[in-house]
C-alpha positions in Angstrom: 163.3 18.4 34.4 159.7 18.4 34.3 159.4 15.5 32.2 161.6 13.2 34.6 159.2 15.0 37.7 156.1 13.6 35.2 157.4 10.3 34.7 158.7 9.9 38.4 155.0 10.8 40.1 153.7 8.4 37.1 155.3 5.3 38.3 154.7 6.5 42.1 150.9 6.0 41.1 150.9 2.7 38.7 151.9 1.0 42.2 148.7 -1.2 43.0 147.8 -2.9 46.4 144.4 -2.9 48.5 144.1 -0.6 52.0 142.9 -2.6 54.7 142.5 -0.8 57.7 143.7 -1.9 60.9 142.3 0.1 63.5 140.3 3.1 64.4 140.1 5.3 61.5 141.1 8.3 63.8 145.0 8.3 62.1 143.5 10.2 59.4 144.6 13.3 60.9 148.1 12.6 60.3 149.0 12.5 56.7 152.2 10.3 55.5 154.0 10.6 51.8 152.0 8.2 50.2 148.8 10.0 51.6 149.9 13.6 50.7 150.5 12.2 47.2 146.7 10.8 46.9 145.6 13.9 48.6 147.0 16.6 46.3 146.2 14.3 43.3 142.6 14.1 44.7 142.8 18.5 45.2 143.3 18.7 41.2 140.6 16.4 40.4 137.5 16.3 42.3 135.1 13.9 39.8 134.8 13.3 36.1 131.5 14.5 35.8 133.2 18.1 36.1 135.2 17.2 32.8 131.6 18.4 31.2 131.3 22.1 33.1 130.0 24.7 31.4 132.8 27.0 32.2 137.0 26.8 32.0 137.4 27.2 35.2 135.3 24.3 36.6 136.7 21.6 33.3 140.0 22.4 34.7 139.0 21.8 38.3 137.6 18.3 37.8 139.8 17.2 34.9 142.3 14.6 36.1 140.8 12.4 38.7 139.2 9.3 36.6 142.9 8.6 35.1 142.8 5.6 38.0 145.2 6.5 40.1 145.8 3.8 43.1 144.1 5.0 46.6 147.7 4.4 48.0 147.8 2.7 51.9 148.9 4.8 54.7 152.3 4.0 56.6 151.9 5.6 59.5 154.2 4.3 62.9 151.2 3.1 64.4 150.4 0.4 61.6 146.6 1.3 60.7 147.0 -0.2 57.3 148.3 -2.8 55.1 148.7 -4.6 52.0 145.7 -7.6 51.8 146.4 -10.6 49.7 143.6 -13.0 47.6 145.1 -15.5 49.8 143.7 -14.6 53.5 139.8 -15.0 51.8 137.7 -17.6 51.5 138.9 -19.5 47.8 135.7 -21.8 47.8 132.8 -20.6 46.4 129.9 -19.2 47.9 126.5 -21.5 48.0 123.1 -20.4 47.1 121.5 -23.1 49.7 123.6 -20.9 52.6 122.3 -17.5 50.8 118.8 -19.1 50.7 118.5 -19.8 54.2 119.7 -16.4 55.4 117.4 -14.7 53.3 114.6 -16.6 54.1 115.1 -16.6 58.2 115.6 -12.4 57.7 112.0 -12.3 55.4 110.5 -14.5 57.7 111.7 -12.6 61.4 113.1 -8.8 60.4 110.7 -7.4 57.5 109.5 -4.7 60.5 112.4 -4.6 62.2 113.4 -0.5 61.8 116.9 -0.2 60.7 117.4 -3.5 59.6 121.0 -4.1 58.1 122.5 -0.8 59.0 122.6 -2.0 63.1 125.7 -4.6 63.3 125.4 -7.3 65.4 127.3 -8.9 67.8 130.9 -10.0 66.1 131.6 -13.1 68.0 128.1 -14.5 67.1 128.3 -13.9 63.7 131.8 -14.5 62.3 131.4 -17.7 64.2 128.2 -18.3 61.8 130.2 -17.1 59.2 133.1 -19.6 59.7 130.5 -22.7 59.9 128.4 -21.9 56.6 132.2 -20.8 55.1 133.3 -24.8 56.1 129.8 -26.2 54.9 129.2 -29.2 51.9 126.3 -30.6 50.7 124.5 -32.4 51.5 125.3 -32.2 55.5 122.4 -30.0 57.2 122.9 -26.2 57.3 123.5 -24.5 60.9 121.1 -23.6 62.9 119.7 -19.9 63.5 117.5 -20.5 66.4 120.1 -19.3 68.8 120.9 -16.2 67.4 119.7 -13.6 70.1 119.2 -10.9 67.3 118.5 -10.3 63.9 121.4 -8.4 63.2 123.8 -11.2 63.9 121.6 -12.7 60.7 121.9 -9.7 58.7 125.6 -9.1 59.7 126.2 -12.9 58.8 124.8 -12.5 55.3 126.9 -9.6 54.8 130.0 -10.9 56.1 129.5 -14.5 53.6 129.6 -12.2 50.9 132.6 -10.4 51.7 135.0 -13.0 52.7 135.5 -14.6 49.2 138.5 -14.2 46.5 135.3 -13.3 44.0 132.6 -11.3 44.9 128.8 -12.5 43.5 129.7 -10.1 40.6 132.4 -11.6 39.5 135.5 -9.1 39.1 135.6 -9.7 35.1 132.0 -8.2 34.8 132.7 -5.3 37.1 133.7 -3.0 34.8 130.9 -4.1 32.1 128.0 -3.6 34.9 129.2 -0.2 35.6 129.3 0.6 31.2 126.4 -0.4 30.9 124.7 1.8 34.3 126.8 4.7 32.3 124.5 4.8 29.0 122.6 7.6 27.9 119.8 6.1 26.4 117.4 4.2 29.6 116.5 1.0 27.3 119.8 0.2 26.1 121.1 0.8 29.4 118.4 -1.7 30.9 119.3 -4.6 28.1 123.3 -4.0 28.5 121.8 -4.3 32.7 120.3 -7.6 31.5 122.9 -9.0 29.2 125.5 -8.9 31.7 123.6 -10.5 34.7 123.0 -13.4 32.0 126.7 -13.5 31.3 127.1 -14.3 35.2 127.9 -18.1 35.9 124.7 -19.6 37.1 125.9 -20.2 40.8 126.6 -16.6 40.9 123.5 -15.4 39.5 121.4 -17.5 41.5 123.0 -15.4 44.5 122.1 -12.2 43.2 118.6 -13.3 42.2 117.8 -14.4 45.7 119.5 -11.5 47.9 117.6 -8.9 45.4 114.2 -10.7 45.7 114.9 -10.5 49.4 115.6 -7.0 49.3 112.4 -6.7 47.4 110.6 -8.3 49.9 112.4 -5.8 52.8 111.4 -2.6 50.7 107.3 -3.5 50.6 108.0 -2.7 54.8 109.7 0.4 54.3 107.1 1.9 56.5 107.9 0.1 59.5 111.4 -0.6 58.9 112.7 2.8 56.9 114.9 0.7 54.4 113.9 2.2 51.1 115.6 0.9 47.3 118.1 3.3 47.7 118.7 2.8 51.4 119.4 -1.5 50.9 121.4 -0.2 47.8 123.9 1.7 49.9 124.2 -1.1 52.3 124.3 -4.3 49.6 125.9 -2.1 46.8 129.6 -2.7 48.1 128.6 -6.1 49.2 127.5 -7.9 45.9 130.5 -6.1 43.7 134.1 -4.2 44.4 136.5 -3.3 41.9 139.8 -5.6 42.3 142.0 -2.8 42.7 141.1 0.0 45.5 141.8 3.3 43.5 141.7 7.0 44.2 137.9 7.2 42.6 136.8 4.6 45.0 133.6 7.4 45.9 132.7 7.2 42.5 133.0 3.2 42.6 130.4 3.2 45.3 128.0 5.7 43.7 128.3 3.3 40.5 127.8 0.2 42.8 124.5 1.1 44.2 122.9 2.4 41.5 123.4 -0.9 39.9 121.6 -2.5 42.9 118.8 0.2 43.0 118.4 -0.8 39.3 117.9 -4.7 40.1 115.8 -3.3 42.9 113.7 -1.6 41.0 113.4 -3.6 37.2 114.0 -7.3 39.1 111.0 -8.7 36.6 112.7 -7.0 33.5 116.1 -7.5 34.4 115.5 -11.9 35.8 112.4 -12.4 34.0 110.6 -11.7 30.8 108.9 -8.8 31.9 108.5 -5.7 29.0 110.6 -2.8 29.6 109.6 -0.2 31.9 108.8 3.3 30.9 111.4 5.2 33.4 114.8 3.6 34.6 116.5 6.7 36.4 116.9 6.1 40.3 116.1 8.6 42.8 118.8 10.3 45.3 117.4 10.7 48.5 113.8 11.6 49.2 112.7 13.0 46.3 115.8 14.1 44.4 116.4 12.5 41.5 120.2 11.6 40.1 120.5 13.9 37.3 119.4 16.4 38.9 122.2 15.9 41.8 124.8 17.0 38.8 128.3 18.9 38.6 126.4 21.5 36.3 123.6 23.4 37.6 122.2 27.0 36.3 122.8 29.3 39.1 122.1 33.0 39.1 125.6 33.4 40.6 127.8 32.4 37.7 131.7 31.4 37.9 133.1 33.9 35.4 131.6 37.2 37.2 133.6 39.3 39.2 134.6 39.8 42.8 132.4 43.2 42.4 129.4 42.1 40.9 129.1 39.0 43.3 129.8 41.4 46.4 127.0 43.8 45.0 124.7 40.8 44.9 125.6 39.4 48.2 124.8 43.0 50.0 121.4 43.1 48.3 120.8 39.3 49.2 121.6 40.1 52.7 119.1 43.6 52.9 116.2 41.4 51.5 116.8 38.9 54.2 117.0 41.5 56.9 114.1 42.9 56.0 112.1 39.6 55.8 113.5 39.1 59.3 112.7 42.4 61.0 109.2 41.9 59.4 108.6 38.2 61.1 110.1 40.0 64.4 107.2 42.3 64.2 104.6 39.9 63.4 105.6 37.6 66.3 106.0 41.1 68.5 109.9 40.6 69.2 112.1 43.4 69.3 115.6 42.6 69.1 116.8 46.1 68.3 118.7 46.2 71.8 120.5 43.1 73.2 120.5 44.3 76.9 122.3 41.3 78.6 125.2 42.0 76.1 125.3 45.4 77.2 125.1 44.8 80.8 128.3 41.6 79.8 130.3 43.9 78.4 129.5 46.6 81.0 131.6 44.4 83.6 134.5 43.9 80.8 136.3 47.2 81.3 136.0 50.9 82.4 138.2 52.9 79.9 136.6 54.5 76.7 137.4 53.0 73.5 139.9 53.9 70.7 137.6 54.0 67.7 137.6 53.5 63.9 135.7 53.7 61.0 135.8 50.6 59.6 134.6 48.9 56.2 133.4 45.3 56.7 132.7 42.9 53.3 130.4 40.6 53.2 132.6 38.3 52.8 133.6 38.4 56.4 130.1 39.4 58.0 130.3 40.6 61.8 127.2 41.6 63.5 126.9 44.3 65.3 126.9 44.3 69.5 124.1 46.8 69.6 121.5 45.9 67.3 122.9 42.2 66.5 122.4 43.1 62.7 125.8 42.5 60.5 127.3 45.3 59.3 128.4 45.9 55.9 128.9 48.8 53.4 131.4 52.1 53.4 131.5 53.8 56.8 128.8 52.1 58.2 130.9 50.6 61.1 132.9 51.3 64.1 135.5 49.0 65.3 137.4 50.1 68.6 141.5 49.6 67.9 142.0 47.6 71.3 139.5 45.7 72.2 138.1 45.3 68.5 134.2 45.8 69.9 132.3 46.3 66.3 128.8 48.0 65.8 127.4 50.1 63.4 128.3 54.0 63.2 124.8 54.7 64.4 124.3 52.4 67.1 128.1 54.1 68.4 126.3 56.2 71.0 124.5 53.5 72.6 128.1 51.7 73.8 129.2 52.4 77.1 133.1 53.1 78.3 134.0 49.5 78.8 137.2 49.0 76.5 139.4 46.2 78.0 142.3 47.4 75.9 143.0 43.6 75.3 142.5 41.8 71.7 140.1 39.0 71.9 142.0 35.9 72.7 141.8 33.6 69.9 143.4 30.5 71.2 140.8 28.1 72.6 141.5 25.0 75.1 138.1 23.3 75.0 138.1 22.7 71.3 137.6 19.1 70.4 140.4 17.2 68.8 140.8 13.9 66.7 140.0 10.8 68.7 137.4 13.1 70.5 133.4 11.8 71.0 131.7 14.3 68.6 129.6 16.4 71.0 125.9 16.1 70.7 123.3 18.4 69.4 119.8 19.3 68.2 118.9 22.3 66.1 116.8 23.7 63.8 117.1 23.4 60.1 115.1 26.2 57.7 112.0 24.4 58.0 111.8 24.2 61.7 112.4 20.6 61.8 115.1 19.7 64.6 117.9 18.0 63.5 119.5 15.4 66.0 123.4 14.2 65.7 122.7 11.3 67.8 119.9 9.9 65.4 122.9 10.0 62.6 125.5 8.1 64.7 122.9 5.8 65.8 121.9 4.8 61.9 126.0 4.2 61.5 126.0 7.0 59.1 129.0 8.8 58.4 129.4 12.7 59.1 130.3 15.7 57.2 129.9 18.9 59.9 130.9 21.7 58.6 130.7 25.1 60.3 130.5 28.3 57.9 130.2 32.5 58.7 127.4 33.3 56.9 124.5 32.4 54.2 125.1 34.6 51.3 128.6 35.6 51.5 130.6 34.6 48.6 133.2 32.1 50.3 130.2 30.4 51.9 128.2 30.1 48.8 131.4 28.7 46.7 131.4 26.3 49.5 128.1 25.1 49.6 128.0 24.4 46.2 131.0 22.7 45.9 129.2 20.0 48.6 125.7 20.2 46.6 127.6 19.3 43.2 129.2 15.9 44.8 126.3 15.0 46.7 125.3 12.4 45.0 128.9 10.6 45.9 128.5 11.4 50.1 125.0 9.9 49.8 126.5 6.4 48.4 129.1 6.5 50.9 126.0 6.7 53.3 126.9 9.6 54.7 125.4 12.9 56.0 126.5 16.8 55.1 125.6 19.1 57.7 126.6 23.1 57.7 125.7 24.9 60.6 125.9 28.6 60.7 124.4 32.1 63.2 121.6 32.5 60.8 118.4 32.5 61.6 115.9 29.9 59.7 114.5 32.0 57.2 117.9 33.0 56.0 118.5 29.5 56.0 115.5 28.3 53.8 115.9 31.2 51.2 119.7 30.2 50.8 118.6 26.7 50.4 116.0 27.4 48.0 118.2 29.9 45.6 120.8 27.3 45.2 119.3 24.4 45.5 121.1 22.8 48.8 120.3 19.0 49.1 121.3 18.7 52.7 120.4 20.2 55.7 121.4 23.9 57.0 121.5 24.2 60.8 120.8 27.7 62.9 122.7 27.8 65.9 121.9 31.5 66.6 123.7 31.9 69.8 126.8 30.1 68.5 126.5 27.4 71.4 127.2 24.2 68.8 130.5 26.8 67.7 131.8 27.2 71.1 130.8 23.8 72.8 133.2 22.1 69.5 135.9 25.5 70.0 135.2 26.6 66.2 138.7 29.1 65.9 137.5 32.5 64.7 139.1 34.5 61.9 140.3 37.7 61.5 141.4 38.4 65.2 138.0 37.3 66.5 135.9 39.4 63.2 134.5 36.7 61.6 133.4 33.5 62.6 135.5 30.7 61.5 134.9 27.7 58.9 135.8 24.3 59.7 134.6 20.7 58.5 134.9 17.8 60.8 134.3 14.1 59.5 132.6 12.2 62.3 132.6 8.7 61.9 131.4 5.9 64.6 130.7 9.1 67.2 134.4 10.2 66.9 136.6 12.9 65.1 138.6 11.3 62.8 139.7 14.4 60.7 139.4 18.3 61.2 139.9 20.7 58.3 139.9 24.6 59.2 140.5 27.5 56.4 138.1 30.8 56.4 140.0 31.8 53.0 139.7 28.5 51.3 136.3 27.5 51.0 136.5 24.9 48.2 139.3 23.2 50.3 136.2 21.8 52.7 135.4 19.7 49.8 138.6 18.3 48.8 139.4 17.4 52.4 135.9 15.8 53.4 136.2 13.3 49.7 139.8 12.3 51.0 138.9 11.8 54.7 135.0 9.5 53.5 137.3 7.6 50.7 139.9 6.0 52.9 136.7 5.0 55.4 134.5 3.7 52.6 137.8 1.5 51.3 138.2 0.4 54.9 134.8 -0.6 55.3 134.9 -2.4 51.9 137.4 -5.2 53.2 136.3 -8.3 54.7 135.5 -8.2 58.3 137.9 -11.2 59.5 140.7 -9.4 57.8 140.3 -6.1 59.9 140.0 -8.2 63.2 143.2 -10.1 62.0 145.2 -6.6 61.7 143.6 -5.1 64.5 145.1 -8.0 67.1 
């Protein structure tokens, strides 16, 4: 019964062993037992900040996910994962004279250098390093770091010593007290608990911390030169100086938890290792600019949950007139007329002689198709014409204007250049509302990982429930260091007044002519009505996991947290342990 079904998936997820992963993180396109269980337990339970929603419908959304269920290893044919044991790491301690001298050769040689601790260096160099200062005693001399060719094989080296030990510099017993005491209300009790636990750390341990943090203290006064700001080394050293003991499916929230406990010690070091007062203000920033409570689950929006499809609808036509107008209105000021797209004409000219079979046809907003003619989307009662064979759509009044050239042939929906899992991510720069260009290759170069997620049209219902579903978890794909980016046909200014009215955090890409669409095959919907939506999760340069549903727009989210968590608990093991598995 359903009892014995409750009791059965219970036991299924009390099972607890760490994911190490084993090779390319491309297998997460195919999706095991084990993984379908996590995943659909993940689908009913997004975060537990959701438990405080305003409405019934988002509380029961987010309700179940911080019950600790265990992030579950993959057993695919190809091996890409298994079980790791305290027993392949490092059981000597770690030694503050080895932490010293790494901190003190990066002060003294990479303070400028831009991107410091986010390039990796070269592996033979440094888990070679690694090994020697692993097999060091007092009071023989330390090695030498003259012959390292780069300062990453430093920085990687520091990184790695931290890693590959049974106990990480905060200790696995105070793991959970750190992150209790990051979790209180009230700013000065939260900064004493901060304190009180670091004091609690034995004295080897906290001598660690106290150098690496007065190191990255020392790194931030360059943040000029080498972009690494408090929140930026917190990312990076976050995982590093504390993991929980058990991987577990809320492993996104772990690392959020993580490096705001090092953006604290970042930012109170006197307070926290001294006897320093109290400061005034304790809450970190998210970002440039955006501070953490206001990256929440709940935010006032003038769309709210409970309305209807109706109401919504109505909103999203008058959304769309407004921008319209504002667009027409910049066309004239610049002296553009787009009212006639000529080269389309004279396209769709060659297409076909006969005359077409049409239809009046409704489109919602919530499938937006612009017009051939006019290039405006078309919307409303009546207002549109769609041809029965070759499905050519314009606007009732713009019908004259389309010459006899019906193929009689639906459009072709199948498309053999589209990219696949294991692909390179193909490379891009647009325009975000601003005007700034955006760059993929700058992302992949900073070792960032990717959320890309293509999406019909600003304003449209699906699309908005979509965007907000990444804006209220942004705060968990920032700690996991990684980037959200939607792209969609509109123009900027649609873009920046979307932005604006519902307070995206991340950047909105035009790609007007649909060039980024085609050149990564983006399926349409609707027999070719309606551009499609579909997120891809780009890690490393490379497609590790596609999602595409037009009618499921909250699915994008789900998908994209279960695709970054199994790479942020890959990236969390040590690194001698992943080359072991990989050979």
């Amino acid at each position: 019964g359903g009892r014995e079904m409750f009791q059965r998936d219970k036991e299924k997820r009390s099972n607890s062993f760490r994911m190490v992963k084993t090779t390319r993180s491309n297998s997460l396109s195919s999706e095991p037992e084990d993984a379908k269980d996590d995943f659909h337990y993940l689908r009913s339970a997004v975060s537990k900040e959701g438990a405080k929603a305003e409405t019934p419908k988002k509380r029961k959304l987010f309700r179940r996910l911080h019950s600790g269920s265990v992030l579950h290893s993959p057993p695919t044919q190809r091996g890409n994962y298994a079980s790791a044991t305290e027993n392949e790491l490092s059981a000597e301690p770690m030694h503050p004279q080895v932490v010293d001298a790494l901190c003190t050769y990066i002060e003294e040689h990479g303070k400028d250098q831009i991107g410091i601790f986010r390039v990796g260096g070269t592996y033979t160099i440094y888990s070679a390093l690694t090994a020697s200062y692993k097999q060091w005693r007092a009071p023989a001399p330390l090695p030498r770091l003259d012959e390292c060719e780069s300062i990453h094989d430093v920085t990687s080296t520091l990184k790695s010593y931290l890693r590959e030990h049974q106990q990480p510099a905060i200790v696995y017993s105070l793991y959970h007290p750190f992150i209790d005491a990051i979790n209180i209300e009230d700013e000065a009790q939260q900064l004493d608990a901060l304190k009180d636990k670091i004091a609690q750390l034995p004295e080897t341990n906290r001598a660690i911390v106290r150098r690496i943090i007065a190191m990255l203290i020392e790194i931030e006064k360059h943040s000029e030169h080498n972009l690494m700001t408090s929140s930026n080394l917190a990312i990076v050293f976050g995982p590093t100086l504390m993991r929980p003991e058990v991987v577990t499916m809320d492993i996104l929230f772990q690392t959020k938890n993580q490096c705001i406990v090092v953006e604290l010690l970042i930012a109170h070091f006197a307070y926290v290792f001294g006897d320093a007062p109290a400061p005034s203000s304790v809450t970190p920033t998210v970002g440039p600019g955006i501070a953490l409570k206001n990256v929440a689950t709940n935010h006032a929006d003038p769309d709210a949950d409970d309305d209807d499809e109706e109401q919504q609808e109505k909103r999203m036509r008058q959304e769309l007139k407004q921008v319209e107008k504002e667009e027409e209105a910049a066309r004239e000021k610049s002296g553009l007329n787009l009212l006639v797209h000529k080269d389309v004409t004279l396209l769709d000219q060659a297409e076909g002689t006969e005359p077409h079979n049409w239809k009046n046809k409704r489109f919602k907003s919530f499938a937006p198709t612009k017009c051939k003619i006019c290039a405006k989307f078309i919307y409303g009662i009546k207002r549109g014409c769609l041809c029965r064979d070759c499905h050519y759509a314009c606007h009732s009044k713009c019908r004259k204007q389309v010459p006899d050239n019906c193929t009689k042939q639906l459009p072709d929906e199948s498309n053999e250049t589209s990219v696949k899992v294991g692909d390179m991510a193909p490379l891009f720069v647009l325009k975000d509302g601003s005007g700034q260009e955006v760059s993929l290759k700058t992302y992949i170069d900073q070792g960032k990982k990717i959320v890309l997620f293509f999406y019909p049209k600003d304003f449209s219902p699906g699309c908005v429930k979509e965007n907000k579903a990444f804006r209220d978890q942004f705060a968990l794909f920032y700690y996991a260091d990684t980037e959200i980016i939607g792209i969609s046909a509109d123009s900027g200014i649609c873009h920046q007044r979307f932005a604006e009215k519902y307070k995206i955090p991340f950047a909105l890409l035009s790609d007007p002519d649909s060039a980024v669409r085609k050149q990564y095959g983006v399926p349409s919907g609707l027999g070719g009505l309606t551009p499609g939506r579909t997120t891809y999760i780009i890690n490393e340069g490379r497609i590790v996991h596609i999602y595409s549903s037009l009618f499921n727009p909250q699915e994008h989210l789900v998908h994209s947290l279960f695709a970054i968590s199994q790479l942020v608990a890959a990236e969390q093991q040590p690194h001698s342990q992943q080359q072991e598995q990989q050979q």
